[in-house]
C-alpha positions as CSV (number, residue, x, y, z in Angstrom):
1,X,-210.2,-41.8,-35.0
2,X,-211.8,-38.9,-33.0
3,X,-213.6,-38.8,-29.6
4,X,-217.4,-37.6,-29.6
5,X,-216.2,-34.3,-28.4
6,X,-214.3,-34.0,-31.8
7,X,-213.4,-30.4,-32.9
8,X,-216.6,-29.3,-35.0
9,X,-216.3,-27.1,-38.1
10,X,-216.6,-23.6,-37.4
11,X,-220.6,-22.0,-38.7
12,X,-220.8,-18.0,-39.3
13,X,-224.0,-18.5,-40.5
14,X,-227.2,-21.0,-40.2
15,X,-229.6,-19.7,-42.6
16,X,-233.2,-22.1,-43.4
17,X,-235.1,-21.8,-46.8
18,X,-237.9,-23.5,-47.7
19,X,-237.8,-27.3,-46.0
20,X,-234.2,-27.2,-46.7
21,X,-231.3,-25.8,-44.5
22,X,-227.9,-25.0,-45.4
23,X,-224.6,-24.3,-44.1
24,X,-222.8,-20.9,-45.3
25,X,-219.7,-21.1,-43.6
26,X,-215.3,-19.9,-43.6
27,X,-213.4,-23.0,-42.6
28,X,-209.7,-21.9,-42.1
29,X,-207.6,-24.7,-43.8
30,X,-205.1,-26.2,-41.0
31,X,-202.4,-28.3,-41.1
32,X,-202.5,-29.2,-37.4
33,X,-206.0,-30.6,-37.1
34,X,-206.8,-32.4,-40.3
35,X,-210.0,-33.6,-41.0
36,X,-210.1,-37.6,-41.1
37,X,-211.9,-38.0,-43.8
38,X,-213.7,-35.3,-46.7
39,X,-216.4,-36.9,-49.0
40,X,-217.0,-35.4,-52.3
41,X,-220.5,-35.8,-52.8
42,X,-223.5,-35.2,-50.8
43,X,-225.8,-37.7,-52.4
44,X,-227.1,-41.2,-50.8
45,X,-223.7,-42.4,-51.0
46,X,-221.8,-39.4,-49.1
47,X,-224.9,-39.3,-46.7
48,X,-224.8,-43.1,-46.1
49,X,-221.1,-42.8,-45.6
50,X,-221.6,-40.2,-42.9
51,X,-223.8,-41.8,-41.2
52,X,-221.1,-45.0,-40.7
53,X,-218.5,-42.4,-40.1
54,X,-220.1,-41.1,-37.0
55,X,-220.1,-44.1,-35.3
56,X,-223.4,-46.2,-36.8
57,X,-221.7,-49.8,-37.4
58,X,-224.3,-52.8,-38.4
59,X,-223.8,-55.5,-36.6
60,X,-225.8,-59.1,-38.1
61,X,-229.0,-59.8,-35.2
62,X,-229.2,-63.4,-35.5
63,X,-232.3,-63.5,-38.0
64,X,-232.4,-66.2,-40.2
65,X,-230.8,-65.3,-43.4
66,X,-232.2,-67.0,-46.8
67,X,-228.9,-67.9,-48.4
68,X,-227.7,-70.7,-46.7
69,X,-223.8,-70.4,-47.6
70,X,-224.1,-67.0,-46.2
71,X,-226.1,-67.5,-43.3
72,X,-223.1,-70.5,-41.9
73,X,-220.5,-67.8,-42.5
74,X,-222.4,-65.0,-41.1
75,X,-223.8,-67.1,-37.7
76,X,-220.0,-68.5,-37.3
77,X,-218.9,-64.4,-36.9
78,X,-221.9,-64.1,-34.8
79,X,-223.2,-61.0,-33.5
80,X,-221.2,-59.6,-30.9
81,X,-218.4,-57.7,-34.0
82,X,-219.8,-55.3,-36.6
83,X,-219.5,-56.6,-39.6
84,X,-216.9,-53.7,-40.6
85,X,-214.5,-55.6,-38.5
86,X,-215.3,-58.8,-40.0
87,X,-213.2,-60.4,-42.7
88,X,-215.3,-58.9,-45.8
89,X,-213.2,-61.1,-47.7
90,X,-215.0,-64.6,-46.5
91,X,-218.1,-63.4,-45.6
92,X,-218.9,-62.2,-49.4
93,X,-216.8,-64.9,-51.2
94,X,-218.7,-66.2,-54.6
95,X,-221.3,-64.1,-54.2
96,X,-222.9,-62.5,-57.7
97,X,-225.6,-60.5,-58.9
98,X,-225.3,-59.1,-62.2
99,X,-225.9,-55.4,-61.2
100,X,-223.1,-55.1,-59.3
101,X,-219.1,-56.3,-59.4
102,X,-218.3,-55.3,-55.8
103,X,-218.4,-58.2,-53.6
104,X,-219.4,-56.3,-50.2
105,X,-222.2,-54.5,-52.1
106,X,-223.6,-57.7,-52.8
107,X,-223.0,-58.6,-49.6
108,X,-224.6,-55.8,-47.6
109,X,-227.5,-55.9,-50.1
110,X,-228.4,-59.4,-49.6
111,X,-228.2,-59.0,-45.7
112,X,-230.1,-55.7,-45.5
113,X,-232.7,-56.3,-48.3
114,X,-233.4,-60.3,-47.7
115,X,-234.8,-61.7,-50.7
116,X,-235.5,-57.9,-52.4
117,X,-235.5,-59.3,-55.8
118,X,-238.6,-61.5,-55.5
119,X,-240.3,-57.9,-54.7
120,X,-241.3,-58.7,-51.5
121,X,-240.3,-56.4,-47.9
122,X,-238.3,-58.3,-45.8
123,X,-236.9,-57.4,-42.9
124,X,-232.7,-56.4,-42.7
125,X,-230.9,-59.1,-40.6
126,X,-228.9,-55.9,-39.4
127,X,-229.1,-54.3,-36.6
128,X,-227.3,-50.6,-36.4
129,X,-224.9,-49.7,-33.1
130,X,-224.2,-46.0,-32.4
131,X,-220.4,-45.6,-30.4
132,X,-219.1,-42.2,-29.9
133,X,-215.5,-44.1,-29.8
134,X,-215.5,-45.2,-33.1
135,X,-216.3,-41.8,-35.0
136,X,-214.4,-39.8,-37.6
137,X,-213.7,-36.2,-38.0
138,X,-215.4,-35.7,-41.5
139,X,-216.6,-33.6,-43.6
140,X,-219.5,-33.9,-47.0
141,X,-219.2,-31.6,-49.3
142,X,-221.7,-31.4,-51.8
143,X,-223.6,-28.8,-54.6
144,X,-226.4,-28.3,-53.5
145,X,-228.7,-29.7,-50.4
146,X,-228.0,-33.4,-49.3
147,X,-229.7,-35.9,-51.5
148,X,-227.4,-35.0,-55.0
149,X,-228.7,-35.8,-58.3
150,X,-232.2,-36.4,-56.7
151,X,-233.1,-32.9,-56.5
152,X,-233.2,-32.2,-60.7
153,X,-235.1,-35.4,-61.3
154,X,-238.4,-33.3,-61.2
155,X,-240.4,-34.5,-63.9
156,X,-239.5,-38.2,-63.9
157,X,-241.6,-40.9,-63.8
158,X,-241.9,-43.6,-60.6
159,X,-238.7,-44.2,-59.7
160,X,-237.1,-47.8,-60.9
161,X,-236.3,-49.0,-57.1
162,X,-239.3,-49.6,-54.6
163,X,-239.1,-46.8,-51.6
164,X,-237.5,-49.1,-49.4
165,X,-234.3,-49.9,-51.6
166,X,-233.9,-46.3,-51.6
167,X,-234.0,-45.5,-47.5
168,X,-230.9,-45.5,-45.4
169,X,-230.2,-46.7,-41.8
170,X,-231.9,-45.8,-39.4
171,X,-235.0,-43.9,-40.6
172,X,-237.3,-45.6,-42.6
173,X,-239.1,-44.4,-46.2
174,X,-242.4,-45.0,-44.7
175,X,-241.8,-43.4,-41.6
176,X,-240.8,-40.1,-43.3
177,X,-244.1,-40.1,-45.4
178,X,-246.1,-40.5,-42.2
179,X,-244.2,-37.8,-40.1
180,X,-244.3,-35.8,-43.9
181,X,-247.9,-36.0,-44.3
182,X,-249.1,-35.4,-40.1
183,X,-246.5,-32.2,-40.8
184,X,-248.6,-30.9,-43.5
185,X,-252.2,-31.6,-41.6
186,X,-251.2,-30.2,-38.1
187,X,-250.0,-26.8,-40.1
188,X,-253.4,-26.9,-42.4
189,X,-251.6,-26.6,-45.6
190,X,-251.0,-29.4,-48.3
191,X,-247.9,-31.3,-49.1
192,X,-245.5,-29.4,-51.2
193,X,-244.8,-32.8,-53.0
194,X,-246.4,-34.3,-55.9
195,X,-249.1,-36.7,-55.1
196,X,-248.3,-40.0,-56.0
197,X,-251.6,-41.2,-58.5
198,X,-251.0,-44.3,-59.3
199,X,-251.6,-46.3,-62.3
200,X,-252.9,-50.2,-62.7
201,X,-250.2,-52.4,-62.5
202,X,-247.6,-49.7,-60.8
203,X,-245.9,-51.7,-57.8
204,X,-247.3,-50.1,-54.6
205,X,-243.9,-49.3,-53.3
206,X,-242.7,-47.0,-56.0
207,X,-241.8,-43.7,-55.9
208,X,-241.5,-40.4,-57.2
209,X,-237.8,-38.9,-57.0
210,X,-239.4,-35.6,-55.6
211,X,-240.4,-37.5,-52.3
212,X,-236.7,-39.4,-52.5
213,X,-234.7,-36.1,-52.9
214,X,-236.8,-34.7,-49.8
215,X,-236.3,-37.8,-47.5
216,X,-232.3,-37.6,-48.4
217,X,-232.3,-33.8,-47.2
218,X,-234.5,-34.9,-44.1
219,X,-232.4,-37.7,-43.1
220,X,-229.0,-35.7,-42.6
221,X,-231.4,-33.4,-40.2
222,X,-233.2,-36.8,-38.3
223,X,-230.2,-38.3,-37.6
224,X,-228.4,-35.1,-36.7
225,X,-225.2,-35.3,-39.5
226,X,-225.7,-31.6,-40.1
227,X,-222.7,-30.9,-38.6
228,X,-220.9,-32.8,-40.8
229,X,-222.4,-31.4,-44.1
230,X,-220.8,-28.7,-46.1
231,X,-223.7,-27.7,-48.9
232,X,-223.6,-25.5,-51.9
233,X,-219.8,-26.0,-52.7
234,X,-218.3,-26.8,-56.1
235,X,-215.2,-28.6,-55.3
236,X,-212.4,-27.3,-57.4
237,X,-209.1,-28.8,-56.4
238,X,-208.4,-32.3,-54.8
239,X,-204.6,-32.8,-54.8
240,X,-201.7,-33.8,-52.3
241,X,-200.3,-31.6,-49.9
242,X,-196.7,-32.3,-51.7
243,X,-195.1,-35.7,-53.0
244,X,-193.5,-36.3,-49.6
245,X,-196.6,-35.5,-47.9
246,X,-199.8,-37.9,-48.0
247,X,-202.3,-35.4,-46.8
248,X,-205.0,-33.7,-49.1
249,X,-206.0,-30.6,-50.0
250,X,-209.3,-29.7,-50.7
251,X,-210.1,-26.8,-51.8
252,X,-213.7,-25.5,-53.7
253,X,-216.0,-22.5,-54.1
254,X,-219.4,-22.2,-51.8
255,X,-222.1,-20.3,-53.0
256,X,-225.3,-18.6,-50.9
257,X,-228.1,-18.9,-52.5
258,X,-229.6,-16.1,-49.8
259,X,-227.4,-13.1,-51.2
260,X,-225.8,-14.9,-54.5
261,X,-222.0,-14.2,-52.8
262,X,-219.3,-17.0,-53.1
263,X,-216.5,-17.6,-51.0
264,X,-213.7,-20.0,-51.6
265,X,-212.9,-22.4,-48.9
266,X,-210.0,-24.7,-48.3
267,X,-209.7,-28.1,-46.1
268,X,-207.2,-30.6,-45.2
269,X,-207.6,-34.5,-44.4
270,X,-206.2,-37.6,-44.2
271,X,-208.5,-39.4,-46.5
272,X,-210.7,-38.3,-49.6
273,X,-213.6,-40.1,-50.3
274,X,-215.1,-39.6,-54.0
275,X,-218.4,-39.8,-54.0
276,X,-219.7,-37.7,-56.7
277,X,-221.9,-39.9,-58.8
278,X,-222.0,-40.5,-62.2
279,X,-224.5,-38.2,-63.9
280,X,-222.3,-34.6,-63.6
281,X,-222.1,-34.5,-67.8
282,X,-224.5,-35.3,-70.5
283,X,-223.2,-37.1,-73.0
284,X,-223.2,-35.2,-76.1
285,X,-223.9,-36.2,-79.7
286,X,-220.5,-34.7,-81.2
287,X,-222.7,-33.6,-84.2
288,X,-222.8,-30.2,-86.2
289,X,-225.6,-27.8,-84.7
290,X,-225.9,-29.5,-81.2
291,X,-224.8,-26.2,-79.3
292,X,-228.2,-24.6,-80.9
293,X,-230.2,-23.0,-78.1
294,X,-233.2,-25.6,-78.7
295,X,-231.3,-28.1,-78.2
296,X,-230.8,-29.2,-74.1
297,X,-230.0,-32.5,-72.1
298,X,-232.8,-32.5,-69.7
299,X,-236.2,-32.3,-70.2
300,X,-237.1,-28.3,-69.9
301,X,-240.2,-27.4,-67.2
302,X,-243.5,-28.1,-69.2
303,X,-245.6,-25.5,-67.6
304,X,-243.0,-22.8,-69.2
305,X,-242.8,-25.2,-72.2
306,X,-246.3,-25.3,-72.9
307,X,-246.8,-21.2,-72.1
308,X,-244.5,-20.6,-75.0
309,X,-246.2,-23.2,-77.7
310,X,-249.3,-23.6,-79.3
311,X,-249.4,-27.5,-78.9
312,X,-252.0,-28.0,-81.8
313,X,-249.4,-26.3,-83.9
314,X,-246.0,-27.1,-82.5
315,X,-243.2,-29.0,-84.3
316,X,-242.5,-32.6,-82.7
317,X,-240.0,-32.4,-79.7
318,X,-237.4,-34.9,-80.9
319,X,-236.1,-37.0,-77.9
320,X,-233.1,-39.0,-78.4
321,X,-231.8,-42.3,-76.3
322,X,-233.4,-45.5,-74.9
323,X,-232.4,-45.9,-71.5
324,X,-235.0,-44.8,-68.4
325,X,-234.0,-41.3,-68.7
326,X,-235.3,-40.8,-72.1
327,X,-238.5,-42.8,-71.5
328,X,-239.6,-40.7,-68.6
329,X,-238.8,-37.7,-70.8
330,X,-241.1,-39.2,-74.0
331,X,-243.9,-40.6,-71.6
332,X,-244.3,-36.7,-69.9
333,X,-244.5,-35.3,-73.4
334,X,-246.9,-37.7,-74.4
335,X,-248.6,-37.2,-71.1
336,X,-249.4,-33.3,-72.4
337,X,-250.2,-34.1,-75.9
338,X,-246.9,-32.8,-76.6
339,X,-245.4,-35.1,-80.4
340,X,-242.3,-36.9,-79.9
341,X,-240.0,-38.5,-82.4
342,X,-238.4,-41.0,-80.7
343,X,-234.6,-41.6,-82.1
344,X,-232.5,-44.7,-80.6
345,X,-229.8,-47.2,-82.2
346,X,-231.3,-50.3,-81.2
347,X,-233.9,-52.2,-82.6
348,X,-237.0,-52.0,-80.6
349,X,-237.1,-56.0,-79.7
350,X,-233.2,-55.7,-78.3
351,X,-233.4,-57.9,-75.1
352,X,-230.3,-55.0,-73.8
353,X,-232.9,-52.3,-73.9
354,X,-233.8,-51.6,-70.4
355,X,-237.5,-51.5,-71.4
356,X,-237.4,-54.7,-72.6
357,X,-235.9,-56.3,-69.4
358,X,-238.6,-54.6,-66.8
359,X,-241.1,-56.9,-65.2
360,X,-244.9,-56.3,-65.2
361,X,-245.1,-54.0,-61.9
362,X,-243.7,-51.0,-64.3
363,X,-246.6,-50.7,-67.2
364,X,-245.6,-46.9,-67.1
365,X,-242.9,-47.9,-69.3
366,X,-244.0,-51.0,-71.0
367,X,-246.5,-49.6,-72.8
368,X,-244.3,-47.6,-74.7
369,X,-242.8,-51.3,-76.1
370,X,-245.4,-51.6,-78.8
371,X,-245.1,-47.9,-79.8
372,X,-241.4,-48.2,-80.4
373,X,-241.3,-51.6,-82.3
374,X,-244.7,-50.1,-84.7
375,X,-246.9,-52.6,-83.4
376,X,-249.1,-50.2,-81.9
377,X,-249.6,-46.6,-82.8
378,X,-249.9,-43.3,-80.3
379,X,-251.0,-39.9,-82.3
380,X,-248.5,-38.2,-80.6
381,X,-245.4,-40.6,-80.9
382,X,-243.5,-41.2,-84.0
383,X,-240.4,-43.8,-83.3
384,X,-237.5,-43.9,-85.4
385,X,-236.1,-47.2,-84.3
386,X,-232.0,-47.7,-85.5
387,X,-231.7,-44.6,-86.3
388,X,-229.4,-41.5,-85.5
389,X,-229.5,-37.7,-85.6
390,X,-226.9,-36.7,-87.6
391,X,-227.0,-32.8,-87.8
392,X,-228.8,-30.2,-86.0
393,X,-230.2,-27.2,-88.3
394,X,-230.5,-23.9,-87.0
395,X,-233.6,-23.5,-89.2
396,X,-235.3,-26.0,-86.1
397,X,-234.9,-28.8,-87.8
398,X,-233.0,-32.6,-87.4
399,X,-231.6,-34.7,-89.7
400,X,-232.2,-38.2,-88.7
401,X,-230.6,-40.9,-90.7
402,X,-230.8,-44.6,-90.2
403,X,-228.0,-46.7,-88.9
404,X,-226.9,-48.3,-92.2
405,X,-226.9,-45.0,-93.8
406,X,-229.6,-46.7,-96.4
407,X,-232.3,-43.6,-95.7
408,X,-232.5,-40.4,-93.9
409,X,-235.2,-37.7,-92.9
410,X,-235.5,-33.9,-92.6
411,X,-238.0,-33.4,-89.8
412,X,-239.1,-29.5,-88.2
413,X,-238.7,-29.5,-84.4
414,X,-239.6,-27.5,-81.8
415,X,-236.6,-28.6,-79.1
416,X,-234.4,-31.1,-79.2
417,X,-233.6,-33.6,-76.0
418,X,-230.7,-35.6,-76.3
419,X,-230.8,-38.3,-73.3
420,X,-227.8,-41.0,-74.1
421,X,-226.1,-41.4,-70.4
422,X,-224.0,-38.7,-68.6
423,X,-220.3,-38.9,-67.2
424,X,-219.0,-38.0,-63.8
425,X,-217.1,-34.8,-63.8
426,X,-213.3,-35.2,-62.2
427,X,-212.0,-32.5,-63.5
428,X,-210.9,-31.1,-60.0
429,X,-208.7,-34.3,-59.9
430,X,-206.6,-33.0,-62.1
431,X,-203.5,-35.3,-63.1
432,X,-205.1,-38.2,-61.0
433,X,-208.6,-37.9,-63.0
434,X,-207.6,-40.7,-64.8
435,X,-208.4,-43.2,-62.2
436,X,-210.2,-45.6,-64.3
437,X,-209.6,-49.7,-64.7
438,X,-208.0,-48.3,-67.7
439,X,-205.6,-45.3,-67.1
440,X,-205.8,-44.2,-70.7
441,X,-209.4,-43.1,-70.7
442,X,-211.8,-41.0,-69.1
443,X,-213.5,-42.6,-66.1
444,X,-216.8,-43.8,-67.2
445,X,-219.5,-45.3,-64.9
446,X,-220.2,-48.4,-67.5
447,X,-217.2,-49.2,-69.6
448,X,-214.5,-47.5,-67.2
449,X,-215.4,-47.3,-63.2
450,X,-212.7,-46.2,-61.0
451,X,-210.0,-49.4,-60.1
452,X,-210.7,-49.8,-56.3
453,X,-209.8,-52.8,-53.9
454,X,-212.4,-55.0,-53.5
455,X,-213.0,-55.1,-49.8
456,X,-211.9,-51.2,-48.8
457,X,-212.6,-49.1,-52.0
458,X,-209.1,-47.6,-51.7
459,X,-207.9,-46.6,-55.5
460,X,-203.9,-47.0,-55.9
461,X,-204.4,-43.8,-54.5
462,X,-203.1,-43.8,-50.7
463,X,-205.7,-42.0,-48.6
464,X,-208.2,-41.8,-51.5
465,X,-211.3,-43.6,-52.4
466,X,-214.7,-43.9,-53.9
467,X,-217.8,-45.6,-53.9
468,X,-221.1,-45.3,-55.9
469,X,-222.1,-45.1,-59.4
470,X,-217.9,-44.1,-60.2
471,X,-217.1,-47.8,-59.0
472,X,-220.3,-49.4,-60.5
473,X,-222.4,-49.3,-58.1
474,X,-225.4,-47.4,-59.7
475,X,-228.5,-48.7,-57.5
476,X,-228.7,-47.5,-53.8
477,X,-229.5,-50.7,-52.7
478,X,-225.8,-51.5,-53.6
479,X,-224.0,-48.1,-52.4
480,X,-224.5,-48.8,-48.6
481,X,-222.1,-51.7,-49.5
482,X,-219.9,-48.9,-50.6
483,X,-219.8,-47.6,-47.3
484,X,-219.1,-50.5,-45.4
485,X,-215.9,-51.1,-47.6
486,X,-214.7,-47.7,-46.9
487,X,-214.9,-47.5,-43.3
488,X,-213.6,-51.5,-43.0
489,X,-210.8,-50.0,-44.9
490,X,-210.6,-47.5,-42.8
491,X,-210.1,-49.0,-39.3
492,X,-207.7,-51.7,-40.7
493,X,-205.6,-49.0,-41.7
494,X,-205.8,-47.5,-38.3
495,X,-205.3,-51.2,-36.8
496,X,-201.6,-51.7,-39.1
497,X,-200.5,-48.0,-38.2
498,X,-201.1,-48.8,-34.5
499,X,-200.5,-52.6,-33.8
């Protein structure tokens, strides 16, 4: 554990663009000051995690807590030890929700976010301490600026989570918007940001990922983590020092975006915390034709889309997949008077279909329920309810075939979107990318999160973790959990190696 005057990474260069800073920097790799710990991953998770690292420990502040189980076990640990040195182990024994498996992230959740589910704001029973005797030397390394897969979810719809299940410690959503808009009216010039508009029956609280992804980027600066964060790097190589020696090496490629020049940098640290998310690779079809050039995974800019159609005599875009992804992109196109075909394997009335599981605070997506069973009907949206493409033809057009194989149709198209999940990318793992509760297979954020310990999010891995989306965790509600377990795990390692 370091001291607050811990040895800070070396900066060439401090270069601003836009509302978004980043770090272009050489770190010599050396093998007598290691860093402590290195996050992969610069999104909620690795930013969260930071912000525990250097020395922000909750602590619960005596507020009555609603469960009443919990609330004996919390009030008998009282108030005066953080709850990373409390025994994780009691204080989240039998506790459940279904969106999570990890016992602390339910915990944390249900301390910092009283009552969420019932959609109502009330206040965390956690208070945060800052000691400058409890920090870590670490590092977050991440591609792009703080705030991850945030910043290419442009043209999404409301975000599923209310604003204030997506803040972190310390800083709140609201007060960023406030501090955000004043900004923008003291320099006479409007918001950069999408207004939010909202629709009748859209809960007040949510969000559009735009105004998330810029939050994310201003926390690290508001709470002064910049030091900590690494941005713009592809990590390339996470491996052991040697077999004898536990240490990591990290090693990965960091871009400037200023002149386009890359540089490779190299680090070494005690601990590596995976933190990478879950969204680095689209799934893919495994169908003939899907490598066609109108065929893409994310939902292309519409302004550039629309400059190259005439949309009164364009071919339907076909969009394929049922989860929220897949929605936002057929409600956009629909929004522009741009057809769809609709293709997903389920049958529209499927109670597993996330759209039939939403309550009535997200009408955005509901009313797309009667359009995909045929019970109402949209000029501009054609479903094709368990069905599949089966074969992409480089004359622009799909062949989409139903599930039993009974009938099939040749339809013209002017793009394809494919939108059936993504995979995290752990290739720079190497031989240990098979981390997975089942070693055979690829790690997969569903059927396959990494195998971690319960209370510390150590893998069988010595010295190397995760947390987020690649243990389950795939709501930020439940990530700050995440961090919790890691830096618990942490200190009781640092506790056994020094009794």
């Amino acid at each position: 554990m370091s001291s607050a005057a811990h040895e800070r990474v070396m900066v060439s260069k401090l270069c601003v663009k836009g509302t978004n800073s980043y770090v272009s920097m050489r770190v010599k790799a050396s093998t007598s000051k290691p860093f402590d710990v290195i996050v992969v991953g610069n999104g909620p998770s690795g930013i969260c995690l930071s912000y525990m690292l250097s020395g922000n420990w909750p602590y619960y502040n005596g507020d009555h807590i609603p469960d009443p189980l919990l609330s004996d076990r919390v009030e008998y640990c009282g108030t005066e030890v953080s709850l990373v040195e409390q025994d994780l182990d009691l204080l989240s024994d039998g506790l459940y929700d279904a969106r999570s498996k990890n016992p602390v992230s339910i915990l944390f959740d249900k301390l910092h976010h009283p009552n969420a589910d019932f959609m109502t704001e009330e206040p965390s029973v956690l208070t945060w301490k800052s000691d400058d005797t409890v920090t870590f030397k670490h590092l977050v390394l991440g591609n792009g600026p703080p705030g991850g897969t945030w910043h290419r979810m442009g043209y999404c719809q409301y975000s599923l989570s209310l604003d204030y299940w997506l803040e972190l410690p310390g800083y709140p959503f609201k007060v960023w918007q406030e501090e955000h808009k004043h900004k923008n009216e003291i320099n006479g010039c409007s918001c950069n940001l999408p207004k939010l508009v909202r629709e009748d029956g859209v809960h007040e609280n949510r969000i559009l990922p735009n105004h998330v992804a810029q939050y994310y980027s201003d926390y690290v600066r508001c709470m002064k983590l910049d030091n900590n964060f690494l941005n713009n790097v592809t990590v390339t190589s996470v491996k052991r020092v040697s077999p004898n020696n536990p240490m990591w090496t990290v090693c990965g490629i960091q871009s400037n975006p200023t002149n386009g020049e890359n540089e490779q940098v190299q680090f070494l640290a005690r601990n590596v915390v995976l933190a990478v998310g879950g969204y680095s690779l689209p799934r893919m079809l495994d169908i003939p034709g899907e490598a066609e050039k109108f065929v893409q995974y994310q939902l292309p800019d519409l302004d550039d889309f629309l400059q190259e159609f005439d949309v009164k005599k364009m071919a339907p875009v076909v969009v394929v997949g049922c989860g929220l992804v897949a929605l936002d992109a057929v409600i956009a196109l629909m929004e522009r008077k741009i057809p769809v075909f609709h293709v997903f394997r389920k049958e529209a009335k499927d109670p597993k279909l996330i759209v039939n599981q939403l309550p009535s605070s997200y009408p955005d997506y509901l009313k797309l329920k009667p359009l995909m069973a045929g019970k109402s009907s949209n000029e501009y949206y054609t479903p094709f309810q368990l069905s599949k493409v089966t074969e992409i033809l480089p004359t622009n057009e799909c062949i989409i075939e139903h599930v039993t194989g009974k009938s099939h149709f040749l339809v013209k198209t002017s793009q394809v979107i494919i939108q059936i999940g993504s995979r995290p990318n752990l290739s720079f793992m190497g031989e240990l990318r098979r981390l997975g509760e089942d070693s055979t297979k690829e790690v997969d954020i569903k059927e396959n999160p990494i195998l971690v310990d319960e209370f510390t999010y150590e893998s069988d891995e010595s010295g190397l973790y995760a947390m987020g989306p690649l243990v389950g965790d795939n709501f930020v509600r439940f990530i700050l959990g995440g961090a919790l377990g890691v830096v618990s795990g942490l200190v009781q390692k640092i506790k056994n190696d020094n009794p």
